[in-house]
C-alpha positions as CSV (number, residue, x, y, z in Angstrom):
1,X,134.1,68.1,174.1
2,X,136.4,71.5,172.9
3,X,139.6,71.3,173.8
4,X,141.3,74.1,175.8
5,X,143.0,76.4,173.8
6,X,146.4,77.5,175.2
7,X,147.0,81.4,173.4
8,X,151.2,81.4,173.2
9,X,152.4,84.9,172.4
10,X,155.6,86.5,171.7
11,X,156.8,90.2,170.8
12,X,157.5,90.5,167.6
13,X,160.0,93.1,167.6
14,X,162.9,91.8,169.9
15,X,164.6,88.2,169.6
16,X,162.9,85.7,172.5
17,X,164.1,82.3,173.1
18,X,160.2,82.0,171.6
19,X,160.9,83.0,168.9
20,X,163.8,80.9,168.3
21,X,162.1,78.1,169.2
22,X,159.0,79.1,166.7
23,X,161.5,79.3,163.9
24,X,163.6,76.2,164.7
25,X,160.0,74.4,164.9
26,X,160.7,73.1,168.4
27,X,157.8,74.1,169.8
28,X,155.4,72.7,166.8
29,X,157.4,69.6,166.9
30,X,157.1,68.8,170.5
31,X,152.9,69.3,170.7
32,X,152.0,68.1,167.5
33,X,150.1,65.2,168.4
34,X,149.1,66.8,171.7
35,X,145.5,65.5,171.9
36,X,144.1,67.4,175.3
37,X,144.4,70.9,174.3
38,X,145.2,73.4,171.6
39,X,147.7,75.5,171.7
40,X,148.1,78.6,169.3
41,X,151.1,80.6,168.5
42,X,151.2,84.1,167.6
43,X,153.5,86.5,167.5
44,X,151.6,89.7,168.3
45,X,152.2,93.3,169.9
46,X,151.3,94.4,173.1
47,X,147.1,94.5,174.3
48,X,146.1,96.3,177.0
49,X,143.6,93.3,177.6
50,X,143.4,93.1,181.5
51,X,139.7,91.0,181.9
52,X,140.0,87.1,180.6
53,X,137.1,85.6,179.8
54,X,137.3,81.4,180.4
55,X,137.9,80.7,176.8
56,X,141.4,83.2,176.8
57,X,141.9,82.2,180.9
58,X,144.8,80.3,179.4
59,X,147.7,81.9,177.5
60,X,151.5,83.2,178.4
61,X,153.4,85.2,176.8
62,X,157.1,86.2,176.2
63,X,158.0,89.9,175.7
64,X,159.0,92.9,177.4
65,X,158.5,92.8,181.2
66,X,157.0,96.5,181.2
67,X,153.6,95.3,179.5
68,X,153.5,92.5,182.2
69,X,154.2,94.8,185.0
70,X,151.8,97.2,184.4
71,X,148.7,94.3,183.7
72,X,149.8,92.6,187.0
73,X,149.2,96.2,188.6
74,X,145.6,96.0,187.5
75,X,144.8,92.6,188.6
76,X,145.8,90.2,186.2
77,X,146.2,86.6,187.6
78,X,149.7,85.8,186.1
79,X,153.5,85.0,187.6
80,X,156.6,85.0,185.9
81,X,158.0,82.2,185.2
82,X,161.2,83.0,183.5
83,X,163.4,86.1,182.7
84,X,166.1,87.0,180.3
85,X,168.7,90.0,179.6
86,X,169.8,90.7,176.6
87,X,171.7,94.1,176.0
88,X,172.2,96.0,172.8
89,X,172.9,99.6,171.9
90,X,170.2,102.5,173.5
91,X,172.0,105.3,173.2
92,X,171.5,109.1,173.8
93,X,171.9,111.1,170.5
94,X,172.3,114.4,169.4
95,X,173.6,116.3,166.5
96,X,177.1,116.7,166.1
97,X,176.7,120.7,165.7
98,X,174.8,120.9,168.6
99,X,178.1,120.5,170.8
100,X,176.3,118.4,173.2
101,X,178.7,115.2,174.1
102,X,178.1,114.4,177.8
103,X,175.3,113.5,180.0
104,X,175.9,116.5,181.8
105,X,176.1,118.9,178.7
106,X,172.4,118.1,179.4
107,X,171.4,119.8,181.4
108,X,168.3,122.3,180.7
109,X,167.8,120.7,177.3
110,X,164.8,119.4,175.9
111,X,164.8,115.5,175.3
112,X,162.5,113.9,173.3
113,X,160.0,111.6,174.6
114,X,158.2,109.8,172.1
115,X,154.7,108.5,173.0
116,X,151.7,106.6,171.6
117,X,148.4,108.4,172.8
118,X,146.2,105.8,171.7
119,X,147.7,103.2,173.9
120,X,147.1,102.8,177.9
121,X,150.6,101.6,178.5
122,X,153.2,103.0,176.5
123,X,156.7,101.3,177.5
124,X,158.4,103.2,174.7
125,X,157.7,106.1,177.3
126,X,159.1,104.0,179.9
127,X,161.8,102.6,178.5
128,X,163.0,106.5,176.9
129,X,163.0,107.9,180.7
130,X,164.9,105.2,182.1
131,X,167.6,105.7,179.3
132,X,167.7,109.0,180.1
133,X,167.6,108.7,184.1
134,X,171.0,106.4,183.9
135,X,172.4,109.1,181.6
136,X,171.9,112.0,183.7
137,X,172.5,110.2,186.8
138,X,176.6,109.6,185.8
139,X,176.4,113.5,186.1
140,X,174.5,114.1,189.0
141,X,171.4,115.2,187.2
142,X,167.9,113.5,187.2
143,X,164.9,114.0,185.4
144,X,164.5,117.5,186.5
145,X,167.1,118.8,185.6
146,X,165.7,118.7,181.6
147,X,162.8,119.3,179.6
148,X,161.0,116.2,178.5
149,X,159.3,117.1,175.1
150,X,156.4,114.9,174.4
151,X,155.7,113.8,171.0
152,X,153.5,111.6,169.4
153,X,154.9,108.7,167.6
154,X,154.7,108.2,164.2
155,X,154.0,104.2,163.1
156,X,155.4,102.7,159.9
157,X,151.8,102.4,157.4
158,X,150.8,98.5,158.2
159,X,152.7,96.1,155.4
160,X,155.5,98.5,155.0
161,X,158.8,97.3,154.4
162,X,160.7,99.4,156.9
163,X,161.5,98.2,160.6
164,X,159.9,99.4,163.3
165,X,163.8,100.3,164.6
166,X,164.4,102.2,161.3
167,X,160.9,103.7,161.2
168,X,161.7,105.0,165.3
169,X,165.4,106.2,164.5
170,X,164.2,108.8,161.4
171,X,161.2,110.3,163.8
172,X,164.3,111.2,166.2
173,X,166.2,112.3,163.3
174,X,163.6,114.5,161.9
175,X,163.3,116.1,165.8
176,X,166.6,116.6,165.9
177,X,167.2,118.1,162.8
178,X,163.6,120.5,163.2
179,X,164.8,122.0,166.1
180,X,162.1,120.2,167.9
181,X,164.7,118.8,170.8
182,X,167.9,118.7,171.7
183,X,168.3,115.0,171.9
184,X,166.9,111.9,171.7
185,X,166.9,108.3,172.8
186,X,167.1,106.3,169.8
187,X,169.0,103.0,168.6
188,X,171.0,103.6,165.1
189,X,169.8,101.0,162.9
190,X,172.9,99.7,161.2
191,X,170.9,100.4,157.9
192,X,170.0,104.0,159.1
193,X,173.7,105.4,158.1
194,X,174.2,109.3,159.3
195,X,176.3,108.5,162.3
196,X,179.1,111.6,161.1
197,X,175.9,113.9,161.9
198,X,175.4,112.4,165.1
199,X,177.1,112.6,168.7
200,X,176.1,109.3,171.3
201,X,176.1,111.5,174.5
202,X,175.7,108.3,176.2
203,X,175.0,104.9,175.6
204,X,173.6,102.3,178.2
205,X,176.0,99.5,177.5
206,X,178.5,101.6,179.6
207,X,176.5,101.4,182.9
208,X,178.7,99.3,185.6
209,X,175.8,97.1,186.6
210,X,172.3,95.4,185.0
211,X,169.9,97.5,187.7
212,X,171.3,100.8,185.7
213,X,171.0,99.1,182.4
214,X,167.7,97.7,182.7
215,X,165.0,99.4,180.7
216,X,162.1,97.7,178.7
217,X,163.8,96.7,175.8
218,X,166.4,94.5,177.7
219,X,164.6,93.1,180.2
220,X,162.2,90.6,178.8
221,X,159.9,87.9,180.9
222,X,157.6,84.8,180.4
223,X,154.5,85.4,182.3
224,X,151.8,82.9,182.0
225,X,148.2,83.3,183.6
226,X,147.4,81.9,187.1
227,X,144.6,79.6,185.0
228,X,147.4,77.7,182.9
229,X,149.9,77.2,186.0
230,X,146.5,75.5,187.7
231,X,144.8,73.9,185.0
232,X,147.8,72.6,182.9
233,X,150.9,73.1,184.8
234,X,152.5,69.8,183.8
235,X,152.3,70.9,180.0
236,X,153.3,74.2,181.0
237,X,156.4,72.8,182.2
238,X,157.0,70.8,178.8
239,X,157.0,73.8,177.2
240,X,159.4,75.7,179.2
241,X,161.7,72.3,178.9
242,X,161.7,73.1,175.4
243,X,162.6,76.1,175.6
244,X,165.6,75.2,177.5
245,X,166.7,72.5,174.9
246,X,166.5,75.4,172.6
247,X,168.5,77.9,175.0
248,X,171.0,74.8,175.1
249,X,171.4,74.0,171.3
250,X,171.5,78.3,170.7
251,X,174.5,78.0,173.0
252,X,176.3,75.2,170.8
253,X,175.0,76.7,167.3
254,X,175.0,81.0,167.9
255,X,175.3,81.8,164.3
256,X,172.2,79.1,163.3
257,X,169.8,80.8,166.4
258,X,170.9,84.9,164.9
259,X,170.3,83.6,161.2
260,X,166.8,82.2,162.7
261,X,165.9,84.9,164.9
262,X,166.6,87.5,162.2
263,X,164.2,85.5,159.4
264,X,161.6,85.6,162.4
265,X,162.1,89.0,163.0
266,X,162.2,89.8,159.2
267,X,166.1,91.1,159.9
268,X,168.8,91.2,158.1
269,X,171.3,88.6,160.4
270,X,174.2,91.2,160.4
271,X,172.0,93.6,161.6
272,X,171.0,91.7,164.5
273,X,173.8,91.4,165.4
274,X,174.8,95.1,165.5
275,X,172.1,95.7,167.8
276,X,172.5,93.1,170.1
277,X,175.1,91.3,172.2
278,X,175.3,87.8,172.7
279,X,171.8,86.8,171.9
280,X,172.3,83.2,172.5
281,X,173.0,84.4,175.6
282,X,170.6,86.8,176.3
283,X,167.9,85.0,175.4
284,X,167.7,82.5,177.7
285,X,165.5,82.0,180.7
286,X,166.6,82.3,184.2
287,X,165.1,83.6,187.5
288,X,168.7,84.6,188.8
289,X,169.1,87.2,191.7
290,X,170.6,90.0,189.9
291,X,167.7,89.5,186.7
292,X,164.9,89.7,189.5
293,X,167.0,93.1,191.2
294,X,165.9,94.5,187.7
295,X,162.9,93.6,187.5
296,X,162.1,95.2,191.0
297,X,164.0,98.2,190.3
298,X,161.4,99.0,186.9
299,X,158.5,98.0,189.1
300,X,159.7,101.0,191.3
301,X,160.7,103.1,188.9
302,X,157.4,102.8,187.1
303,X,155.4,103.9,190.3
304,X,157.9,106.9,190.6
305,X,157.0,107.9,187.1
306,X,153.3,107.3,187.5
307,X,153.1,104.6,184.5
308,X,151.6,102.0,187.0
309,X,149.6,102.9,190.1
310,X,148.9,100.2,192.0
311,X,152.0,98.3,193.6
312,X,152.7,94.3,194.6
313,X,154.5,92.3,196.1
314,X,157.0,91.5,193.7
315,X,158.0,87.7,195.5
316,X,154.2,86.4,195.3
317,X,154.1,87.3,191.8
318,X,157.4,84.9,190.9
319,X,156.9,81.2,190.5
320,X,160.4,79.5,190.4
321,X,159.2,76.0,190.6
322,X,158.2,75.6,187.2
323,X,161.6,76.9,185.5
324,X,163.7,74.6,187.6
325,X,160.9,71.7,186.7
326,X,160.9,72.6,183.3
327,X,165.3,72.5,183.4
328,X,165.3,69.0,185.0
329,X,162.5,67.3,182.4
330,X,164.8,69.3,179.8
331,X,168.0,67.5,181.1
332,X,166.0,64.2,181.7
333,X,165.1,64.4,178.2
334,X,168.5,64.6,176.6
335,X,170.1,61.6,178.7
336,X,170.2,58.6,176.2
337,X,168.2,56.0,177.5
């Protein structure tokens, strides 16, 4: 008889606690003699896949929630079964010379949204107009009140050497300095240099509270399909009890899980670091109140913008029963017998 094949995914551009766990070999460890099913890791961007046939009816996957929220608006059996913050610098840029330091020297100025028009879902789009919304909104402006300039993105050629940050912060460079916009939402890789030329009208880490600082790239989720939560839920929780041991040992060891994370991300660790805060931290799972506020607040604000249609109830579609299994089998586990 086959065996099932469980289809693991993680985002291969932002640190997960998956991704630790890949590169500490946790995962691989715990299921290597598993005999029932199959389970393949892959580290992958997003698919726009929304019809599972019964050989893919099992997977998860842990990435931005964005992706997720959109496939759950067209029908895709899955829950979330985790959630994790992790902040880092998104700030608003312009050019020094163009006198622009404020959110509300905004105003009436045209701010670059970059876009992918080959994709369905583009949560660079999302994530770019909530950046901007929690700018303006510390000066009483809103979308509105600007011109969002649409323009497609440009993709580093496939094998390339350059990160997909770096690749992203030189298109809004080149905008800037062709007169294309005014300013930009756009992380400064710590290898990008330039920052004399630059002005950060605004940058997200100074938002009071997490529903203003959520936007795709902080926000990230474990969403598994309906199929592996009824068909294998008891191995689904192993997993996510690893992932707690590995959330657990980050804690203890910080520098071992950013030297880890960076290899798996093909980062330098120092610049990692620069981008991100606390990643020990803000990779691990929870299903606190304040991380499922944000999650409903980018459901919402995705139907305001028109990048989902269709909206849910956002309760049904949270399973917290297998996170706290999964935490007390991770405990269990770690008691000497």
């Amino acid at each position: 008889m086959t065996r099932p094949v469980i289809h693991y995914t993680r985002c291969p551009s932002v640190p997960t606690i998956s991704a630790l766990a890949e590169a500490w070999g946790t995962l691989r460890a715990e299921f290597a003699e598993e005999k029932d099913v199959e389970i393949v890791f892959q580290s992958i961007g997003f698919s726009p896949k929304t019809e599972y046939d019964h050989k893919d009816r099992l997977w998860l996957r842990n990435a931005g929630h964005a992706p997720a929220l959109w496939k759950k608006s067209h029908g895709v059996g899955c829950k979330v079964v985790g959630l994790a913050f992790l902040d880092g610098r998104y700030p608003v840029l312009s050019l020094h010379s163009s006198g622009l330091t404020a959110p509300g020297t905004l105003k009436g100025r045209r701010l670059a949204v970059f876009h992918n028009p080959d994709s369905p879902f583009d949560l660079m789009i999302a994530q770019q107009l909530k950046i901007y919304q929690t700018a303006l909104a510390t000066a009483g402006l809103g979308l509105d009140d600007v011109e969002l300039v649409r323009i497609p993105r440009a993709f580093p050629p496939r094998g390339a050497r350059e990160s997909f940050l770096l690749a992203g912060f030189r298109s809004a460079l080149a905008a800037l300095e062709e007169g294309v916009v005014d300013a930009v939402a756009a992380s400064i890789p710590p290898d990008g240099g330039l920052y004399p030329r630059l002005n950060v009208v605004y940058d997200t880490r100074l938002a009071p509270d997490l529903v203003s600082r959520v936007h795709p790239s902080v926000l990230r989720g474990l969403v598994v399909s309906t199929a592996l939560i009824e068909e294998q839920r008891d191995l689904l929780v192993r997993i996510v009890a690893t992932l707690v041991r590995t959330a657990e040992r980050a804690a203890t060891q910080p520098l071992d899980a950013l030297r880890a994370l960076a290899s798996d991300l093909g980062q330098a660790p120092e610049n990692l670091a620069a981008v991100y805060e606390n990643i020990a931290q803000g990779i691990r799972l929870d299903l606190n109140d304040d991380y499922l506020a944000t999650l409903d607040a980018q459901k919402s604000f995705l139907l305001q913008q028109g990048l989902i249609q269709k909206d849910f109830d956002l309760e049904s579609w949270i399973d917290r029963s297998v996170l706290a299994d999964a935490t007390v089998l991770a405990h269990a586990h770690s008691q000497p017998a």
